[in-house]
PDB file with SEQRES, HELIX, SHEET and CRYST1 records, atoms N, CA, C and O in Angstrom:
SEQRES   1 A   59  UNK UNK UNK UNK UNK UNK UNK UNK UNK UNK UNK UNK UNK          
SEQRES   2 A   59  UNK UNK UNK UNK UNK UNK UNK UNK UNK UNK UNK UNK UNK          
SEQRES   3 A   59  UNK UNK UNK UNK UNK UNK UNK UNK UNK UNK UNK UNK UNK          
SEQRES   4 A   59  UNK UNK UNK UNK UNK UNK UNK UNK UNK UNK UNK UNK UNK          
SEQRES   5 A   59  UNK UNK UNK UNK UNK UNK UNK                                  
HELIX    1 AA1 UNK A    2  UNK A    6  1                                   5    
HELIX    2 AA2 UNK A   26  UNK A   32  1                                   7    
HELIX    3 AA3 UNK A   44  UNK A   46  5                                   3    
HELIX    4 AA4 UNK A   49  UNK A   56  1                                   8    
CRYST1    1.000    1.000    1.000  90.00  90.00  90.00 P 1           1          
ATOM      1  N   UNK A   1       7.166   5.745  11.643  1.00  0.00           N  
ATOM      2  CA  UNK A   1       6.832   4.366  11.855  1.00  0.00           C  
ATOM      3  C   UNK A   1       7.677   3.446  10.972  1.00  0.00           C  
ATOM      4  O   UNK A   1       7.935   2.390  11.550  1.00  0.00           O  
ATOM      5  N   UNK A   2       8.100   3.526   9.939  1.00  0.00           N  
ATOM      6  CA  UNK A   2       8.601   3.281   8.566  1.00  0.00           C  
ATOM      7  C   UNK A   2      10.124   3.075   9.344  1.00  0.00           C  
ATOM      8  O   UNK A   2      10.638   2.051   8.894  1.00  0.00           O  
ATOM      9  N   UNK A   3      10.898   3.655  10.248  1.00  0.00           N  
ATOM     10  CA  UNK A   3      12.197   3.620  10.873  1.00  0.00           C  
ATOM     11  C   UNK A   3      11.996   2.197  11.482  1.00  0.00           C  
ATOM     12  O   UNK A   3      12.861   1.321  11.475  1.00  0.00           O  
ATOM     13  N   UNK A   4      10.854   2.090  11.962  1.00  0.00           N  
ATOM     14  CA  UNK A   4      10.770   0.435  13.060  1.00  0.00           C  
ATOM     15  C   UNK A   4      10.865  -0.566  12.062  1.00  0.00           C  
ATOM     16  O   UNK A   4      11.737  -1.434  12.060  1.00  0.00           O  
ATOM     17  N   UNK A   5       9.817  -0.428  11.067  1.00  0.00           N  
ATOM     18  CA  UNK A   5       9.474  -1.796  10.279  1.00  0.00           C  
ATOM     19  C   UNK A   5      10.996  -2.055   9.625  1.00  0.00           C  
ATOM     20  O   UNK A   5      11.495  -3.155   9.385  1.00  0.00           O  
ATOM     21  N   UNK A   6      11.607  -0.710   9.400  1.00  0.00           N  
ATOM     22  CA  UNK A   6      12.892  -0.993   8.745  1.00  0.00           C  
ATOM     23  C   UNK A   6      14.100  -2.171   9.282  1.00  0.00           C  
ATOM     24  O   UNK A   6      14.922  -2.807   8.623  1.00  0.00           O  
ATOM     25  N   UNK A   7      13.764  -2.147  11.004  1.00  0.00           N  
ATOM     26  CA  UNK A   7      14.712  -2.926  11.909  1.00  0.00           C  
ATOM     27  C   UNK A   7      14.120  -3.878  11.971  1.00  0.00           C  
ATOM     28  O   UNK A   7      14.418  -4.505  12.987  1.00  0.00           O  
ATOM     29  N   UNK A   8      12.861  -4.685  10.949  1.00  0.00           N  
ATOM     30  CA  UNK A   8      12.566  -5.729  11.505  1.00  0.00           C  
ATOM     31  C   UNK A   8      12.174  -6.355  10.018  1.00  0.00           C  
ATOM     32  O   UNK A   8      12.075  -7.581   9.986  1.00  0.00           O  
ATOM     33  N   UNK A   9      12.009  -5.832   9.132  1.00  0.00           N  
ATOM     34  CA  UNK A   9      12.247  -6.473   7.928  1.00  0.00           C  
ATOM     35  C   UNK A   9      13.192  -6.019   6.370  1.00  0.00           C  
ATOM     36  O   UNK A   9      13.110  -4.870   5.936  1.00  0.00           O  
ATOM     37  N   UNK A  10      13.799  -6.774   5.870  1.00  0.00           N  
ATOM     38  CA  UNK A  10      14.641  -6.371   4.820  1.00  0.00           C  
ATOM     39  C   UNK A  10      14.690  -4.841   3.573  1.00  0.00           C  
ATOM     40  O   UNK A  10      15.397  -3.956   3.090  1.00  0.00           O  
ATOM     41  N   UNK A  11      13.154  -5.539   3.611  1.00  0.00           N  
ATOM     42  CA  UNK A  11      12.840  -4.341   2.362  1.00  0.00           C  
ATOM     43  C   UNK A  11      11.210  -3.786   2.899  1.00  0.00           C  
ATOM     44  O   UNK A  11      10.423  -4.489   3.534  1.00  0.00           O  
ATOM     45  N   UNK A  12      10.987  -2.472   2.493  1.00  0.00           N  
ATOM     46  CA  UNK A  12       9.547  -1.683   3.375  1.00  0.00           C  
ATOM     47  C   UNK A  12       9.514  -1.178   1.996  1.00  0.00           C  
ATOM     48  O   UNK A  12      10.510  -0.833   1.359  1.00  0.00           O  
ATOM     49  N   UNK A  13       7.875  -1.150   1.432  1.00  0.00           N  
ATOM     50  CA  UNK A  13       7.100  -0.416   0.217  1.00  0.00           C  
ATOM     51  C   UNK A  13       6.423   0.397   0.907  1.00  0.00           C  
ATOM     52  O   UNK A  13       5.480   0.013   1.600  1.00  0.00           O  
ATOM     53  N   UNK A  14       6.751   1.500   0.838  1.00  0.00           N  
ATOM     54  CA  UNK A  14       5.593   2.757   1.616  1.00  0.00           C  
ATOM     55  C   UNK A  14       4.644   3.275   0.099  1.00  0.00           C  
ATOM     56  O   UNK A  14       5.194   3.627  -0.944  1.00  0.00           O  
ATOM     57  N   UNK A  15       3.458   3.222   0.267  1.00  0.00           N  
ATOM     58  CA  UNK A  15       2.714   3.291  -0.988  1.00  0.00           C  
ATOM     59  C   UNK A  15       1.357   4.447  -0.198  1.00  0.00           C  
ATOM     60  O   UNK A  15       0.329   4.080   0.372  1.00  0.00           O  
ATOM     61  N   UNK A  16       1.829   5.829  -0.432  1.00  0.00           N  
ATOM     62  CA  UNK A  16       0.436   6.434  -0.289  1.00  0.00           C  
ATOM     63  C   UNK A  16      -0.564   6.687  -1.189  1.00  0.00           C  
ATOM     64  O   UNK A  16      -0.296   7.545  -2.030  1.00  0.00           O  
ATOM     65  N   UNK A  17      -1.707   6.143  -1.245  1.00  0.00           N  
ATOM     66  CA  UNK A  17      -2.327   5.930  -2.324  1.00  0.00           C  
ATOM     67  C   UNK A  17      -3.228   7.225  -2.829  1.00  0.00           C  
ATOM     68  O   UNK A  17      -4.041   7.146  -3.750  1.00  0.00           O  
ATOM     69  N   UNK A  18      -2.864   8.810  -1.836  1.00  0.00           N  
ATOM     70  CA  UNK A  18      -3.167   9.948  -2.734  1.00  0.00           C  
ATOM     71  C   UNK A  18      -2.223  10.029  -3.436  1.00  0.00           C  
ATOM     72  O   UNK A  18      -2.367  11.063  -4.088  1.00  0.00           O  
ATOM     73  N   UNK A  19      -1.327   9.550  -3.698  1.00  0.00           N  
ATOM     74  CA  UNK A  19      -0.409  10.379  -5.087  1.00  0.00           C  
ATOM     75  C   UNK A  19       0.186   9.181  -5.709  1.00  0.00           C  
ATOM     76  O   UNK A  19       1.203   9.270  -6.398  1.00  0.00           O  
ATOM     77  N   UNK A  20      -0.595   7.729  -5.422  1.00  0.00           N  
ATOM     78  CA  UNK A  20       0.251   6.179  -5.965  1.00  0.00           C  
ATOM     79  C   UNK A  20      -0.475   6.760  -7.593  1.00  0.00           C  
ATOM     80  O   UNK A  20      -1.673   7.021  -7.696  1.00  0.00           O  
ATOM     81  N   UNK A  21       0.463   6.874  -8.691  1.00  0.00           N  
ATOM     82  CA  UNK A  21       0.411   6.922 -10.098  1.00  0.00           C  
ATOM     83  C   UNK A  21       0.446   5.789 -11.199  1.00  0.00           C  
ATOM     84  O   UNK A  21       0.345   5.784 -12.426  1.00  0.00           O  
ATOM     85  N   UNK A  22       0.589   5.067 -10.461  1.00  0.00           N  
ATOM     86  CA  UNK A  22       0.960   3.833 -11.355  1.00  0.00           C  
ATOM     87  C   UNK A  22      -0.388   2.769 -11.550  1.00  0.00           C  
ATOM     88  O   UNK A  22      -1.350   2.475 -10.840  1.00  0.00           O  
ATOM     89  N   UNK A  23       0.103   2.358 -12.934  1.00  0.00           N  
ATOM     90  CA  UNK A  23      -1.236   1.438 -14.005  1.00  0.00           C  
ATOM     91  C   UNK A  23      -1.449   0.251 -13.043  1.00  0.00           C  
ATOM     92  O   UNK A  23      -2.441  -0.444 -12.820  1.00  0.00           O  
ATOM     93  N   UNK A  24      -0.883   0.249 -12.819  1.00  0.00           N  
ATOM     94  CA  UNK A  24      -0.711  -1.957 -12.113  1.00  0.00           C  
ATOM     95  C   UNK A  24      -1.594  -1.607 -11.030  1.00  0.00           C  
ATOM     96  O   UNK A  24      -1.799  -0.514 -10.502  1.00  0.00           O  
ATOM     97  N   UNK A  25      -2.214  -3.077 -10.738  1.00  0.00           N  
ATOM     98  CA  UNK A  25      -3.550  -2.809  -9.747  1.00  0.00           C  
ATOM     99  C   UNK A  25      -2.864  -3.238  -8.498  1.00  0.00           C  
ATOM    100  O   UNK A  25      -1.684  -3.536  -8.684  1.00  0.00           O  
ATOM    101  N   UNK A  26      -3.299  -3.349  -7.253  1.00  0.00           N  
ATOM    102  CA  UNK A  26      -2.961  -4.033  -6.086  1.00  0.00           C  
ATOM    103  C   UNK A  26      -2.336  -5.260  -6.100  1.00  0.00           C  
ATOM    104  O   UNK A  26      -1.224  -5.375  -5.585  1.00  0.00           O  
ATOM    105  N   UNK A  27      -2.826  -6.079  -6.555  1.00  0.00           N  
ATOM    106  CA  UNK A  27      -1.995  -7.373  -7.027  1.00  0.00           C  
ATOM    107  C   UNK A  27      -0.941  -7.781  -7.795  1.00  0.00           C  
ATOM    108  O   UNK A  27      -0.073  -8.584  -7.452  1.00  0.00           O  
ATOM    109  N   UNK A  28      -1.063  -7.031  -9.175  1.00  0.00           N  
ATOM    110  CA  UNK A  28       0.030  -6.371  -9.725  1.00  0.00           C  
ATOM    111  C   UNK A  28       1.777  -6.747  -9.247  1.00  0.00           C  
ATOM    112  O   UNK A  28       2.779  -7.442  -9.417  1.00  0.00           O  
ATOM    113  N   UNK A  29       0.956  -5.369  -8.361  1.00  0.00           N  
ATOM    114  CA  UNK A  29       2.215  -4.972  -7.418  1.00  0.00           C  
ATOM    115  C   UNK A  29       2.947  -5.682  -6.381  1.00  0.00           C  
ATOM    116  O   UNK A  29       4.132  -5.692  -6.046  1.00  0.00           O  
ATOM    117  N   UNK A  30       1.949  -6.245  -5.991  1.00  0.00           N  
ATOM    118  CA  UNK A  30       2.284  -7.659  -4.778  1.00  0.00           C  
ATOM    119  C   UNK A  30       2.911  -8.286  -5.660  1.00  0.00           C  
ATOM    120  O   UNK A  30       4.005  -8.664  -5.241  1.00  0.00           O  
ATOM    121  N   UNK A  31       2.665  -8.612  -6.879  1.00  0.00           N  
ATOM    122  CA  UNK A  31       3.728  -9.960  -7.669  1.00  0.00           C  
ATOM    123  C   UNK A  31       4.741  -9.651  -8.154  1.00  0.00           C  
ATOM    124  O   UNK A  31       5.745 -10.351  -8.281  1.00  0.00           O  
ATOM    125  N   UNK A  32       4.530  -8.245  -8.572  1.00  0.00           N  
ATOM    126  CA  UNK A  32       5.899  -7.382  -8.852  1.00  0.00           C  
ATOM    127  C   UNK A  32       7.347  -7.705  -7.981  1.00  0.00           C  
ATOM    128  O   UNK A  32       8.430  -8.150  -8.362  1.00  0.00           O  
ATOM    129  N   UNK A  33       6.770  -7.198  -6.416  1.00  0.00           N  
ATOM    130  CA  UNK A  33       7.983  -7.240  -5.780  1.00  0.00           C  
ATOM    131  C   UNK A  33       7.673  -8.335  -4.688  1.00  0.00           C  
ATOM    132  O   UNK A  33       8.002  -8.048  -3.537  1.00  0.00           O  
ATOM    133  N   UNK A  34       7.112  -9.489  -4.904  1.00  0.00           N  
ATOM    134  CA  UNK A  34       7.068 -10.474  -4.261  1.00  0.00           C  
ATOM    135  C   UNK A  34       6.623 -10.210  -2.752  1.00  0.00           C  
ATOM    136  O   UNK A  34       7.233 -10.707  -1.805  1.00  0.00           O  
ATOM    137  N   UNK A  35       5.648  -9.488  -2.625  1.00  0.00           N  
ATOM    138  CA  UNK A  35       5.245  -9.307  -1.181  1.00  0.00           C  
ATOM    139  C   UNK A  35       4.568 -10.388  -1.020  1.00  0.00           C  
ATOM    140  O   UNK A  35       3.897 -10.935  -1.895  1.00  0.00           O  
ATOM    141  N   UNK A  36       4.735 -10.818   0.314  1.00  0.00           N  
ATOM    142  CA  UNK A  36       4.340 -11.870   1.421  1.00  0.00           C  
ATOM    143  C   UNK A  36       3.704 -10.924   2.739  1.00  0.00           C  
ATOM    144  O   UNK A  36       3.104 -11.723   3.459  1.00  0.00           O  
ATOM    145  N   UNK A  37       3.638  -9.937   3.150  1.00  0.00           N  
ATOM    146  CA  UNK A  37       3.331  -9.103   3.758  1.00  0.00           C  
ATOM    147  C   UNK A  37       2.643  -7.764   3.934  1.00  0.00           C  
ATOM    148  O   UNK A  37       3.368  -6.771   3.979  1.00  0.00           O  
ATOM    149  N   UNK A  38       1.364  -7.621   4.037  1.00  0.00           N  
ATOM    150  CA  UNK A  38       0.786  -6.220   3.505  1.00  0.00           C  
ATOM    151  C   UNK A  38       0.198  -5.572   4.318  1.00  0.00           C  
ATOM    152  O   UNK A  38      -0.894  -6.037   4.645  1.00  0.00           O  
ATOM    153  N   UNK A  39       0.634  -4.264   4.984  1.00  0.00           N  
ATOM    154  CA  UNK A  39      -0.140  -3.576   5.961  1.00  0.00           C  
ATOM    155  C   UNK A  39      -1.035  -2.218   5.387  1.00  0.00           C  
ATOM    156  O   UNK A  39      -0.499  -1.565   4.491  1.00  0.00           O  
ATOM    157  N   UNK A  40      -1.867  -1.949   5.694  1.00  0.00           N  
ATOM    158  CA  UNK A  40      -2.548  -1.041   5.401  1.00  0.00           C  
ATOM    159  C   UNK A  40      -3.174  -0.397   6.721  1.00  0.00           C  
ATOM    160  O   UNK A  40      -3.714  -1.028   7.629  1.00  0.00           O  
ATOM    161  N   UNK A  41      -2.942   1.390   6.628  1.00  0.00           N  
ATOM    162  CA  UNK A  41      -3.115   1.930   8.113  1.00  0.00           C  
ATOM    163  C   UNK A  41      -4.119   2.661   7.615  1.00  0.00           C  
ATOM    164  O   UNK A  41      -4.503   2.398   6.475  1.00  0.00           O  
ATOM    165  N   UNK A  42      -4.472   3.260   8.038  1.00  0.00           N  
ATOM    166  CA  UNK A  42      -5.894   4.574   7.318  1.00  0.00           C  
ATOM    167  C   UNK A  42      -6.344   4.666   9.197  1.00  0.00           C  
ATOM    168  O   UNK A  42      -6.216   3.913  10.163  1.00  0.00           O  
ATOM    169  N   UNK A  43      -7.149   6.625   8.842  1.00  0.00           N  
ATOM    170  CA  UNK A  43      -7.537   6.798   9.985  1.00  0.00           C  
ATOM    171  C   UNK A  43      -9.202   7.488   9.475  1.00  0.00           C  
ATOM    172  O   UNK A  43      -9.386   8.090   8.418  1.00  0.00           O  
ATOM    173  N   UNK A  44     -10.301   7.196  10.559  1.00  0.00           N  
ATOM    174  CA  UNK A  44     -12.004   7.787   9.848  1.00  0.00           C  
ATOM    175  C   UNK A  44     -11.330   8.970   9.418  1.00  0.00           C  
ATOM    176  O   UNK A  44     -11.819   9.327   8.346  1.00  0.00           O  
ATOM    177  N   UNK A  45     -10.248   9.869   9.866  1.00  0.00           N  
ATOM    178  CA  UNK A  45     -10.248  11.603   8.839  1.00  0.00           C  
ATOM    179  C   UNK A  45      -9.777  11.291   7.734  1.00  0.00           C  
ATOM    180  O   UNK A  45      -9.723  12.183   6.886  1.00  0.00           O  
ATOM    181  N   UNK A  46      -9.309   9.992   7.406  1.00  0.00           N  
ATOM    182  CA  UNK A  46      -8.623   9.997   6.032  1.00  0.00           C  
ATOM    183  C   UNK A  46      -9.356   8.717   4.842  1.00  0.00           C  
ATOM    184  O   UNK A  46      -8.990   8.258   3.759  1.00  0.00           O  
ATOM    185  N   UNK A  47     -10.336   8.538   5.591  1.00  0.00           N  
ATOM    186  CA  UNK A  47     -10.674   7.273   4.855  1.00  0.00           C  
ATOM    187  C   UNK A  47     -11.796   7.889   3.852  1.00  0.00           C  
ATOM    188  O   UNK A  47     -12.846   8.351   4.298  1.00  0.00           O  
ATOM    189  N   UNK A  48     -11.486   7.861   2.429  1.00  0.00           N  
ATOM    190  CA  UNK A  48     -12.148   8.495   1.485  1.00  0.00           C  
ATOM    191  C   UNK A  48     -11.889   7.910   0.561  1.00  0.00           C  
ATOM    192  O   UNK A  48     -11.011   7.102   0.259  1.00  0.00           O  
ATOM    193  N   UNK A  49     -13.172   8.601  -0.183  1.00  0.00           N  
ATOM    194  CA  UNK A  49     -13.544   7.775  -1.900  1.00  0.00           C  
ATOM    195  C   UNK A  49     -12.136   7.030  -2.534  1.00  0.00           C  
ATOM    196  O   UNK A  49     -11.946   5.826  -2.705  1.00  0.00           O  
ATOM    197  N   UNK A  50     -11.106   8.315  -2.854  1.00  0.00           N  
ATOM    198  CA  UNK A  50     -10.256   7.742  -3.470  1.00  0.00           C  
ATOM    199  C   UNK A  50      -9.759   6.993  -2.504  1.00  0.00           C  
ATOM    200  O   UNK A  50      -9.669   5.897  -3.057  1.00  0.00           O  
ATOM    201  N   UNK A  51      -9.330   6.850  -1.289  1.00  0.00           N  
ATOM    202  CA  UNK A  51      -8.798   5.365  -0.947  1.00  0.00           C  
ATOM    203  C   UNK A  51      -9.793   4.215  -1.029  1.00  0.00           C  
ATOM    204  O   UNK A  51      -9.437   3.356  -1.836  1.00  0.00           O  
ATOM    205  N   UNK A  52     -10.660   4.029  -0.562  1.00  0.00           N  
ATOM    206  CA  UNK A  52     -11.901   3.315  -0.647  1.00  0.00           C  
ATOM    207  C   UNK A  52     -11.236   2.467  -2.541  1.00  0.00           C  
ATOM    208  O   UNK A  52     -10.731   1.373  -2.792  1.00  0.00           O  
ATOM    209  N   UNK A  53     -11.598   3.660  -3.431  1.00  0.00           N  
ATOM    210  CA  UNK A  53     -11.332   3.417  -4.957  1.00  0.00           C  
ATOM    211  C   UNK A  53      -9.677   2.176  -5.399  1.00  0.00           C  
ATOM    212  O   UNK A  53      -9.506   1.054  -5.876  1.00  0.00           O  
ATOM    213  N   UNK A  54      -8.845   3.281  -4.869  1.00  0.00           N  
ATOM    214  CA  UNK A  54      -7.584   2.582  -4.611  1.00  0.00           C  
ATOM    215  C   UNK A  54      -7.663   1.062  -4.253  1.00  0.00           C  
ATOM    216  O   UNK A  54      -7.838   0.290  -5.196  1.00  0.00           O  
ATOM    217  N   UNK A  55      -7.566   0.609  -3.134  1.00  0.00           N  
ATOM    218  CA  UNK A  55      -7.842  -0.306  -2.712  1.00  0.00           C  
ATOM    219  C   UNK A  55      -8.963  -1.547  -3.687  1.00  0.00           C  
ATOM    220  O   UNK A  55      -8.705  -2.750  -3.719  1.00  0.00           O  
ATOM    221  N   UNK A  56      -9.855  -1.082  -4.212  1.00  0.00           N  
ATOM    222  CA  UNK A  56     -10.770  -1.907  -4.460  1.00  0.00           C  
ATOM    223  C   UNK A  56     -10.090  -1.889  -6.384  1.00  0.00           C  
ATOM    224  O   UNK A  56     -10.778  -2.427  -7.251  1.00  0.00           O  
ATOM    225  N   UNK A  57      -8.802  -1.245  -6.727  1.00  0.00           N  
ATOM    226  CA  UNK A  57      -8.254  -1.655  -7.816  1.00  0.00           C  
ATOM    227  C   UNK A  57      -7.870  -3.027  -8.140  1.00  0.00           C  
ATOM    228  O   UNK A  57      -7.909  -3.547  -9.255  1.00  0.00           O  
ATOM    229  N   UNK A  58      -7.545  -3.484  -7.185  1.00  0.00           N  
ATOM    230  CA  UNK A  58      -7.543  -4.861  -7.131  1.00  0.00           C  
ATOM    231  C   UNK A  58      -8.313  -6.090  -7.741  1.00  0.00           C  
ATOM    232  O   UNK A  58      -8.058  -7.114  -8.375  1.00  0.00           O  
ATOM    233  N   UNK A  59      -9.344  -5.463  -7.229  1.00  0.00           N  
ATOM    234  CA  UNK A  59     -10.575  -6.660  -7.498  1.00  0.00           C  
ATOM    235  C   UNK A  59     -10.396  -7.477  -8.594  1.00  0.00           C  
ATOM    236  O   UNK A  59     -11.223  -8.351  -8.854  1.00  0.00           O  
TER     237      UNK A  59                                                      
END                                                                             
C-alpha cells in the first residue's frame, strides 16, 4: 500500500506500533516531522491492548 501513497505524496512515515520504540508520544512525533496528514489502518484481528495503549500515548 506504502508503493501508492509514495506516488501521491513526498515523504510516507510507516510507524508499526508493535515494535514503534521510541520515548516521544504521538504528538511528539507529528511536530517532529511536521505532519499535516495522519492515517491509521488497524483490522478487529489486530486491534489490541498494546495498540489501543499506543495510540492513547498521546493524550
Amino acid at each position: 500500500m506504502t508503493d501508492y501513497w509514495a506516488e501521491l505524496f513526498s515523504e510516507i512515515i510507516v510507524i508499526d506500533p508493535r515494535s514503534y520504540l521510541r520515548e516521544e508520544s504521538l504528538p511528539e512525533l507529528v511536530a517532529e516531522y511536521d505532519i499535516d496528514m495522519a492515517l491509521f489502518l488497524y483490522h478487529q484481528n489486530n486491534l489490541s491492548e498494546e495498540l489501543i495503549d499506543f495510540l492513547n500515548r498521546g493524550e
